[in-house]
MMTF fields as JSON, N, C-alpha, C and O atoms, coordinates in Angstrom:
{
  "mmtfVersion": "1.0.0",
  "mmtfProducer": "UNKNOWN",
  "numBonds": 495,
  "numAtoms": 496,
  "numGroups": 124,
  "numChains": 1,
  "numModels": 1,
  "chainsPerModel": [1],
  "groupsPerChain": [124],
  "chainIdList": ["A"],
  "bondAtomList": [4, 2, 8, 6, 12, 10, 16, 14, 20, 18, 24, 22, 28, 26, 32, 30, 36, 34, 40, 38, 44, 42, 48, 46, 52, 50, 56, 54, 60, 58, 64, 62, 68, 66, 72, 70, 76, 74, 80, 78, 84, 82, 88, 86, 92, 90, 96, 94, 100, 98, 104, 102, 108, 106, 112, 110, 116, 114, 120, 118, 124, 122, 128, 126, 132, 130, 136, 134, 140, 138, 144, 142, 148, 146, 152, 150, 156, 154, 160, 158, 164, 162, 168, 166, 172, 170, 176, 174, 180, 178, 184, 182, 188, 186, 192, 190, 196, 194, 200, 198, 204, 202, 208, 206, 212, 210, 216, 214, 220, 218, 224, 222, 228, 226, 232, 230, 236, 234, 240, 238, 244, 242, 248, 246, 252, 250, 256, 254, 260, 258, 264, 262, 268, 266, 272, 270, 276, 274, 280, 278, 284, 282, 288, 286, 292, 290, 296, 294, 300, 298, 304, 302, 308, 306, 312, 310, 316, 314, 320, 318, 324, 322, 328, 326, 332, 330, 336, 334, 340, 338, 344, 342, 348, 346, 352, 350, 356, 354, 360, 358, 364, 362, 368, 366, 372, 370, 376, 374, 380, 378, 384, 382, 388, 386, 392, 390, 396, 394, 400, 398, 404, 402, 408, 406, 412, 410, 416, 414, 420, 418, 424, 422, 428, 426, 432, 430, 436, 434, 440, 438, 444, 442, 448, 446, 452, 450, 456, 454, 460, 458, 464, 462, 468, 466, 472, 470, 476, 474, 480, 478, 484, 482, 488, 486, 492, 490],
  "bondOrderList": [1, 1, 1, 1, 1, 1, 1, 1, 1, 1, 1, 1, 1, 1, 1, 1, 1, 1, 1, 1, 1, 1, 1, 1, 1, 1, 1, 1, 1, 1, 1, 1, 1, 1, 1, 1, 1, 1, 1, 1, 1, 1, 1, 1, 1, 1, 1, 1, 1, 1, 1, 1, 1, 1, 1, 1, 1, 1, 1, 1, 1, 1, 1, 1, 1, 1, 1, 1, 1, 1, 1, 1, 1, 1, 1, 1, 1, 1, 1, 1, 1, 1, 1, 1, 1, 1, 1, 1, 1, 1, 1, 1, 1, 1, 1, 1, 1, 1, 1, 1, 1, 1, 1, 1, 1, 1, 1, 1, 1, 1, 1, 1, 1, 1, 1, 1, 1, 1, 1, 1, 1, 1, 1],
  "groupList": [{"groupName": "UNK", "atomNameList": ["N", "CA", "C", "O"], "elementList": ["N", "C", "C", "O"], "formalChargeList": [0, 0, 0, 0], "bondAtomList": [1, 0, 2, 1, 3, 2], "bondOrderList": [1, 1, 2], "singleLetterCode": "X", "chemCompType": "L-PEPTIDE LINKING"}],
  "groupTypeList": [0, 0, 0, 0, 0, 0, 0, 0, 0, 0, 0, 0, 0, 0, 0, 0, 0, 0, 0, 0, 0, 0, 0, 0, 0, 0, 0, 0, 0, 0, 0, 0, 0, 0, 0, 0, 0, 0, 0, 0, 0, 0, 0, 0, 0, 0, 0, 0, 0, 0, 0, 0, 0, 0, 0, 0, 0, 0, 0, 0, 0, 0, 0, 0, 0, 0, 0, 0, 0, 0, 0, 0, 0, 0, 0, 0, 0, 0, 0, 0, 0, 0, 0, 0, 0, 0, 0, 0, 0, 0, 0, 0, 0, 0, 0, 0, 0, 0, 0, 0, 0, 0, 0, 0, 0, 0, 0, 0, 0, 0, 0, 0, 0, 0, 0, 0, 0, 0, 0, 0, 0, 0, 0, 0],
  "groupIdList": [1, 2, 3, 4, 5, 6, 7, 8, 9, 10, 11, 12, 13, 14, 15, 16, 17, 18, 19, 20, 21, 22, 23, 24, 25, 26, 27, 28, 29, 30, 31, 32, 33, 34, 35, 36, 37, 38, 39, 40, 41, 42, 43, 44, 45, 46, 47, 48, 49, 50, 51, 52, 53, 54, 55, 56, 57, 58, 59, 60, 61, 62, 63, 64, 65, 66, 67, 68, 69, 70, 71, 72, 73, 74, 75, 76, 77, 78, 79, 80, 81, 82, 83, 84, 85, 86, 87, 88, 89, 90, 91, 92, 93, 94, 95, 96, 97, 98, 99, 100, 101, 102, 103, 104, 105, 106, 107, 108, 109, 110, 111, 112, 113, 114, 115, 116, 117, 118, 119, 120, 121, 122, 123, 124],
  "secStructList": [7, 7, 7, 7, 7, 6, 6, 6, 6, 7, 6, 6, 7, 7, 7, 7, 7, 2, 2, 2, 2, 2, 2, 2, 2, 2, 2, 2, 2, 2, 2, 2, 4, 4, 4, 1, 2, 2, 2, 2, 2, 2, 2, 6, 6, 7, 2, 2, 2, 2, 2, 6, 6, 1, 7, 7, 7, 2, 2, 2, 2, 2, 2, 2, 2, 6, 6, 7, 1, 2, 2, 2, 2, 6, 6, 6, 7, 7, 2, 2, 2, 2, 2, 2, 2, 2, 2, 2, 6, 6, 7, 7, 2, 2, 2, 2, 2, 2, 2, 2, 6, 6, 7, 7, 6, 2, 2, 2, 2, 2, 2, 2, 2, 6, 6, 7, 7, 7, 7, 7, 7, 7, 7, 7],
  "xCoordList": [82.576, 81.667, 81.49, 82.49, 80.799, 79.988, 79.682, 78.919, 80.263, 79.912, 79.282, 79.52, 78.625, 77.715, 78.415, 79.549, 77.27, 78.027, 76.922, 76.506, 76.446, 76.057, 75.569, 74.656, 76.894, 77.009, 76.986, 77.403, 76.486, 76.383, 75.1, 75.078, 74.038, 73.013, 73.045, 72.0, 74.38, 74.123, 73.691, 74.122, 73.027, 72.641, 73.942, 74.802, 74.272, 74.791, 76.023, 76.536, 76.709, 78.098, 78.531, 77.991, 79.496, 79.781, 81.663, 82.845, 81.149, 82.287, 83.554, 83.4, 84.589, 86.018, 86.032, 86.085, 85.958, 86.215, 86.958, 86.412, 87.937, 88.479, 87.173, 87.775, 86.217, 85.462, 85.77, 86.242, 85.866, 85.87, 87.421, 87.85, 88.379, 89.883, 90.224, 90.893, 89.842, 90.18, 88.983, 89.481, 88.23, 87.387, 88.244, 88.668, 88.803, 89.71, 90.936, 91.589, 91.844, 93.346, 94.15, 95.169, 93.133, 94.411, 93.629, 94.142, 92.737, 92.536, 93.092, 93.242, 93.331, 93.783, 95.598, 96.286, 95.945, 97.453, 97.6, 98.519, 96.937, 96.913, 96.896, 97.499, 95.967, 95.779, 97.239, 97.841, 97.776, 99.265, 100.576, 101.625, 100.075, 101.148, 101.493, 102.506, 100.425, 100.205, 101.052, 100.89, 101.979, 102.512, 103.724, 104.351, 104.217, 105.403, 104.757, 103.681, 105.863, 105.791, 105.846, 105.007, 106.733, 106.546, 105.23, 104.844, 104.935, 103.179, 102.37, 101.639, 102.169, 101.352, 101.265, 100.161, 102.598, 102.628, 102.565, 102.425, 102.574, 102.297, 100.923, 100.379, 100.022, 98.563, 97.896, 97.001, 98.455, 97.923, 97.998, 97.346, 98.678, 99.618, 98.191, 97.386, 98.41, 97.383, 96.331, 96.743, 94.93, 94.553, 94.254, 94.088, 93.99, 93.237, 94.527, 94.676, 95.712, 96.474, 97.591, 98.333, 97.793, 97.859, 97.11, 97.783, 95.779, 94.658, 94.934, 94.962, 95.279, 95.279, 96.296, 96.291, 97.326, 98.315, 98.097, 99.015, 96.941, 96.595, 95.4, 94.589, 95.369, 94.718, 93.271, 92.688, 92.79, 91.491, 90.02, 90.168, 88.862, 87.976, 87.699, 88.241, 86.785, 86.568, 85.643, 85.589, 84.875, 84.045, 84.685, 84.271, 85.819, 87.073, 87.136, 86.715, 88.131, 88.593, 87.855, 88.281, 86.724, 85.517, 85.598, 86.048, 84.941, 84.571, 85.859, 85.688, 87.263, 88.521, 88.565, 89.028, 88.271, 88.137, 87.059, 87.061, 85.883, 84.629, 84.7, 83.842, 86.033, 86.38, 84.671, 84.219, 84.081, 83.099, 83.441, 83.611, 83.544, 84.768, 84.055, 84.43, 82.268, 81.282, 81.576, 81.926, 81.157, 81.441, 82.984, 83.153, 83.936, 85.153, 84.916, 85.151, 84.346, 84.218, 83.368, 83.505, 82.479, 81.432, 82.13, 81.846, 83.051, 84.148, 85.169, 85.819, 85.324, 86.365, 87.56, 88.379, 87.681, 88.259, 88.326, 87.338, 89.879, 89.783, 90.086, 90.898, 88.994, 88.912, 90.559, 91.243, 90.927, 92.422, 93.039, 93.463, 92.917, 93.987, 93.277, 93.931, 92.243, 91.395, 91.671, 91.418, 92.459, 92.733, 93.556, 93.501, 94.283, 95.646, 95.057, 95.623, 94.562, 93.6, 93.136, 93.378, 92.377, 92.035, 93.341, 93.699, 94.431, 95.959, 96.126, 96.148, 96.23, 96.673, 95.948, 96.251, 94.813, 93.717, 93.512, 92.508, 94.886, 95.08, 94.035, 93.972, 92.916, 91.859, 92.515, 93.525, 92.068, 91.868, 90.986, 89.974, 91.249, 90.586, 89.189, 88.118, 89.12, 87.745, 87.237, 86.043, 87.508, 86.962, 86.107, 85.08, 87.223, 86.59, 85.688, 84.7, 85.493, 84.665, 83.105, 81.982, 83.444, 82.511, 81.604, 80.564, 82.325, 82.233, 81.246, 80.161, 81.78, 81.286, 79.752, 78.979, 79.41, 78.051, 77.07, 75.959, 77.516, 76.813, 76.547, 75.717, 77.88, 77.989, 79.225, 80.205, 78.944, 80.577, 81.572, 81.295, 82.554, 83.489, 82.981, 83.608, 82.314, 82.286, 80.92, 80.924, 79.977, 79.04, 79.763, 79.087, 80.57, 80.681, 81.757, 81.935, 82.246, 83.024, 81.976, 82.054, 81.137, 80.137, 79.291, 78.814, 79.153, 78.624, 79.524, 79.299, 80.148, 81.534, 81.458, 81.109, 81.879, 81.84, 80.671, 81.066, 79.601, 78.3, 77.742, 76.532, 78.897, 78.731, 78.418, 78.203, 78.453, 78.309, 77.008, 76.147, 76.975, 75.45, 74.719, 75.198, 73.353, 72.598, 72.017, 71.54, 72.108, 71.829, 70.769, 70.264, 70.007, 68.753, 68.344, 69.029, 67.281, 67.029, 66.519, 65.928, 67.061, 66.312, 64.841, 64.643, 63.766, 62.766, 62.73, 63.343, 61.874, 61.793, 60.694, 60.655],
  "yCoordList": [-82.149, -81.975, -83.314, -83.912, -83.598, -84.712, -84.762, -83.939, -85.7, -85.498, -86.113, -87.32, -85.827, -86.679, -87.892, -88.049, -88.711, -90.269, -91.08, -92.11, -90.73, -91.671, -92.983, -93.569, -93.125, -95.375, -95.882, -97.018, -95.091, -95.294, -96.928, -97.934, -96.016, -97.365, -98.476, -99.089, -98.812, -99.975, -101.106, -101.112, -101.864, -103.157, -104.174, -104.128, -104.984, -105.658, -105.335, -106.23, -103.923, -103.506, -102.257, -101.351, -102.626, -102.07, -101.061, -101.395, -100.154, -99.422, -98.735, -98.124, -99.127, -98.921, -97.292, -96.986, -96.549, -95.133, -94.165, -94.253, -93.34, -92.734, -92.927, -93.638, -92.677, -93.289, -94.497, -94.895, -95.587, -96.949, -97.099, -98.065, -96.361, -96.095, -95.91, -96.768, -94.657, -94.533, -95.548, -95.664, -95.988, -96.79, -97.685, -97.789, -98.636, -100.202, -100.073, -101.117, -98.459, -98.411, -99.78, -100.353, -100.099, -100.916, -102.514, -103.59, -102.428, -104.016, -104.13, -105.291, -103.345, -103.615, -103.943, -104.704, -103.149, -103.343, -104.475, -105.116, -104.93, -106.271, -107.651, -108.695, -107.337, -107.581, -107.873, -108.932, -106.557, -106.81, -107.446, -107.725, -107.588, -108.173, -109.507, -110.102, -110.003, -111.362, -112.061, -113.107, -110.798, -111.274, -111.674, -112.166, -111.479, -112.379, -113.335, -113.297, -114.43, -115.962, -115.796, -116.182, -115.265, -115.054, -114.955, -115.4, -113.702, -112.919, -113.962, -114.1, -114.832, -115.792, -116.548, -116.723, -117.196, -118.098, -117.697, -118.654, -116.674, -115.876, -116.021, -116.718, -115.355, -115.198, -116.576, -116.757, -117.646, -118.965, -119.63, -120.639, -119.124, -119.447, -119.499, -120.322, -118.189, -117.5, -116.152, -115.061, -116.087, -115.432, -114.608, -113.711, -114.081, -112.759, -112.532, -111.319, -113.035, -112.272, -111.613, -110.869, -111.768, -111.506, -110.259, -109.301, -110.185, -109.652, -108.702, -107.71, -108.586, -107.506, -106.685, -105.72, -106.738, -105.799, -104.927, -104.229, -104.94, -104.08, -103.077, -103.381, -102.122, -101.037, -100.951, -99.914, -102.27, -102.517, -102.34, -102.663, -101.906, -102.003, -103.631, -104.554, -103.74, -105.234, -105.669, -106.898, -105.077, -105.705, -105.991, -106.996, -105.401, -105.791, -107.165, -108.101, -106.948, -107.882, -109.598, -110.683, -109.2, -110.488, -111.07, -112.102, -109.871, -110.272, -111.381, -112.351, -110.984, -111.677, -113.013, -113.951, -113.334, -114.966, -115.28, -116.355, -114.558, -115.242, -115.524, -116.22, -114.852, -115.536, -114.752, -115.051, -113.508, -112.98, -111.821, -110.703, -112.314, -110.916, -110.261, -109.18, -110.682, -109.123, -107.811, -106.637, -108.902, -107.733, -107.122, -106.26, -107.614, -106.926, -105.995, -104.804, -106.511, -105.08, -104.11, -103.081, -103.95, -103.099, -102.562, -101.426, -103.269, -102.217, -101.601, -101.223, -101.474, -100.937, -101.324, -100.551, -103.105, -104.017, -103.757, -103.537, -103.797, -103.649, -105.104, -105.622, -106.066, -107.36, -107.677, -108.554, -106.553, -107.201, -107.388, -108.174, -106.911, -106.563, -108.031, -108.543, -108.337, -109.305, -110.524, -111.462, -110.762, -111.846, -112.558, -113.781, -111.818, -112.33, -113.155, -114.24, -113.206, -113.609, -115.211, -116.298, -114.973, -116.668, -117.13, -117.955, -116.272, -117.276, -118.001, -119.208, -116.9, -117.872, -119.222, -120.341, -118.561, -119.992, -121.092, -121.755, -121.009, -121.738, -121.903, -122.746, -120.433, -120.688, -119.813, -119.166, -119.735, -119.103, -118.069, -118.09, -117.369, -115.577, -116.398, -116.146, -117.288, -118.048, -118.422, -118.206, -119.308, -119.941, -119.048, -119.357, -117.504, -116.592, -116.413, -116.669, -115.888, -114.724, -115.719, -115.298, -116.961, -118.384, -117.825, -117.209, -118.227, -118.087, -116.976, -117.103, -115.513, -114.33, -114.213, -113.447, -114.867, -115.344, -115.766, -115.305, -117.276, -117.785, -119.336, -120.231, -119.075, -119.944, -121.26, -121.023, -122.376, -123.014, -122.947, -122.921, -122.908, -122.399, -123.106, -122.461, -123.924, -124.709, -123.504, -123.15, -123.061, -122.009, -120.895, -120.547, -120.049, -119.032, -118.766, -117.73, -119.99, -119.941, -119.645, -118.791, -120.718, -120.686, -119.635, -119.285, -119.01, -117.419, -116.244, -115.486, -116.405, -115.285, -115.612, -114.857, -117.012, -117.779, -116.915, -116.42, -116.692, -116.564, -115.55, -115.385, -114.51, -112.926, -112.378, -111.209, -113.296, -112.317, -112.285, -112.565, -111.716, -111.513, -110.602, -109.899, -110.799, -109.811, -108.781, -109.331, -107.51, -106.862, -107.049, -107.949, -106.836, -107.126, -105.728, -105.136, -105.061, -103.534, -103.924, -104.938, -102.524, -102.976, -102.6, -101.999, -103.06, -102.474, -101.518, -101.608, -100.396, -99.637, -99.235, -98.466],
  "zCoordList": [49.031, 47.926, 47.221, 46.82, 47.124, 46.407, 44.891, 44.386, 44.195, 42.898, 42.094, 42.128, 41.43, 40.393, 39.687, 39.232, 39.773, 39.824, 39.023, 39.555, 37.871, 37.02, 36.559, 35.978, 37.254, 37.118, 38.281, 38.503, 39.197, 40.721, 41.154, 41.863, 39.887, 40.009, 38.859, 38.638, 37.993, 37.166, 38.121, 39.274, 37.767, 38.199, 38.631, 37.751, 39.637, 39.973, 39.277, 38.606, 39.344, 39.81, 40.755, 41.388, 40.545, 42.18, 41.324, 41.408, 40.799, 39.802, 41.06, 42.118, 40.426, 41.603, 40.703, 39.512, 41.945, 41.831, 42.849, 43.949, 42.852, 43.536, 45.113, 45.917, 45.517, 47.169, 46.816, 47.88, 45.924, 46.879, 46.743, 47.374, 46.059, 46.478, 47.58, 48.155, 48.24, 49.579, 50.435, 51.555, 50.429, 51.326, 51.492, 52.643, 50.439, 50.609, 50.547, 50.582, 50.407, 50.518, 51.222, 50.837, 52.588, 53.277, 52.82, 53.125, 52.294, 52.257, 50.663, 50.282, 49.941, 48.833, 48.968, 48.287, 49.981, 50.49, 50.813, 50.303, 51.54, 52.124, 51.226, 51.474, 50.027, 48.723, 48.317, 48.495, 47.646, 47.444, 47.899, 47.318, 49.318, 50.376, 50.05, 50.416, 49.217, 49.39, 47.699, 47.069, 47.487, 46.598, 46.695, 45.757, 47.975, 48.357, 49.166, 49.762, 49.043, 49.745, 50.915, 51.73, 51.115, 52.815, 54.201, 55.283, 52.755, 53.312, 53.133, 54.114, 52.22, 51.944, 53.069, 53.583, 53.705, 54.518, 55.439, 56.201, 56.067, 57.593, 57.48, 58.336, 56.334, 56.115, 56.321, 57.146, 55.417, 55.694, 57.084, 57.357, 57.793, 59.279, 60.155, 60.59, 60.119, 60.949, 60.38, 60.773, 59.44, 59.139, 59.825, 58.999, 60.979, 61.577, 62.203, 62.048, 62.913, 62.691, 61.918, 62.559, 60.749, 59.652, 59.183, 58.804, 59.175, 59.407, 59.853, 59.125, 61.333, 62.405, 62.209, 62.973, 61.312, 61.223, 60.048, 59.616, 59.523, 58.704, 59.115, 59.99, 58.563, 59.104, 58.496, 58.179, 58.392, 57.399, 58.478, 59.656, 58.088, 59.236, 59.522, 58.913, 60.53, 60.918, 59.904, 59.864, 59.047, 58.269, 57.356, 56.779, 56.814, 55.862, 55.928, 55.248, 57.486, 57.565, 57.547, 57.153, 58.11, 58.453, 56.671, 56.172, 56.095, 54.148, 53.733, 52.995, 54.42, 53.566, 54.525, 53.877, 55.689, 56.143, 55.626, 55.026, 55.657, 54.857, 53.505, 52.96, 52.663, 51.2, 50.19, 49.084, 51.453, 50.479, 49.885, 50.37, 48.5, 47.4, 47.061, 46.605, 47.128, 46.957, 47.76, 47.648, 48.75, 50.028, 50.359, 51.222, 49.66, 49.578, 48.543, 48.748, 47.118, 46.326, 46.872, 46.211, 47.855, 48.183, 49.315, 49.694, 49.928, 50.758, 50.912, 51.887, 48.997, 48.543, 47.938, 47.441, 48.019, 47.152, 45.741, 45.04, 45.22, 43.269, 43.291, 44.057, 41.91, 41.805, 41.656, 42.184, 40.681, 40.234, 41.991, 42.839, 41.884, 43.753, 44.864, 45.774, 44.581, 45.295, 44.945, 45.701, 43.264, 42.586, 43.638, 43.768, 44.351, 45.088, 46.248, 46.12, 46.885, 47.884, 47.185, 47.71, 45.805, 45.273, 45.431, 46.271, 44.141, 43.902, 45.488, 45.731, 46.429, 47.867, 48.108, 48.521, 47.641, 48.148, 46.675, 46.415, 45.813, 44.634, 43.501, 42.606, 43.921, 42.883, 41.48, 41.756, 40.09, 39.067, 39.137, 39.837, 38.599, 38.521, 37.74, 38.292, 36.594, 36.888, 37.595, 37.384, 39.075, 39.472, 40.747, 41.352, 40.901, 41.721, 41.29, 41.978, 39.949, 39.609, 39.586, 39.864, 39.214, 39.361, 40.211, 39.976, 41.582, 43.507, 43.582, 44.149, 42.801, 42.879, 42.367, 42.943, 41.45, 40.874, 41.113, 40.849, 41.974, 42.124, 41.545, 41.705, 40.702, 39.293, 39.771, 40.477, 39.3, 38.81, 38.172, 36.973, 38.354, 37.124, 35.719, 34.878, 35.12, 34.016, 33.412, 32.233, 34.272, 34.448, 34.225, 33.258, 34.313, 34.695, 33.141, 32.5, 32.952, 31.81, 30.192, 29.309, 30.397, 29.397, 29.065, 27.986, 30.677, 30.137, 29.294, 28.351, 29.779, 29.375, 27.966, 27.059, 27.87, 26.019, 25.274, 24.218, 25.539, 25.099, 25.377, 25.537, 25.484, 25.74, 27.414, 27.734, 28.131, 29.805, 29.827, 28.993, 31.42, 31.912, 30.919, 30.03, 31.313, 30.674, 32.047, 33.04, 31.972, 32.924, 33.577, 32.905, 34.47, 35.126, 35.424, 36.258, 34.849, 35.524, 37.215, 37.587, 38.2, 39.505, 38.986, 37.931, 39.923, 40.232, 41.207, 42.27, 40.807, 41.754, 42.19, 43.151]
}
């Protein structure tokens, strides 16, 4: 059963809800893994296999070498859980969310300063 979903069409978000819970269970695990040193350095070692021992689909997996965290939130990625992925790659939860934009971090900072995006309605 399918349920009414409201915030389904805000503009350029992508809302973490029990479906994109179970959609990214294992890429969000994978997410977490990466909070020991160990995992880090196996992951940095060798990314896809690293990769391969998780039970993530291949488009998962493709989005996390491609470092594209849209397409990880749209496949079920929680940003917090995705943060872990920059730390490895020594970025700031700014400099992602930058990346995620479109923006530079010096950009991405100044918006935030100055209240955040302004929504864009789609056209339809």
């Amino acid at each position: 059963m399918s349920l009414d979903k409201p915030y389904k069409n805000i503009p350029g978000t992508t809302i973490f809800d029990a479906e994109q819970s179970r959609k990214g269970y294992y890429l969000n695990q994978f997410c977490m893994s990466l909070m020991s040193a160990d995992n880090r350095n196996r992951f940095k070692a060798d990314e896809r296999a690293y990769l391969n021992e998780w039970a993530m689909t291949e488009d998962q997996k493709q989005a996390v070498i491609d470092r594209d965290l849209n397409r990880c939130l749209a496949l079920g990625g929680n940003i917090y859980f995705l943060a872990k992925i920059g730390a490895t790659d020594g970025l700031s939860f700014q400099q992602m969310a930058g990346s995620m934009t479109g923006m530079t971090e010096q950009e991405y900072r100044e918006m935030m300063l100055a209240g955040g995006r302004k929504p864009v309605p789609k056209n339809n």
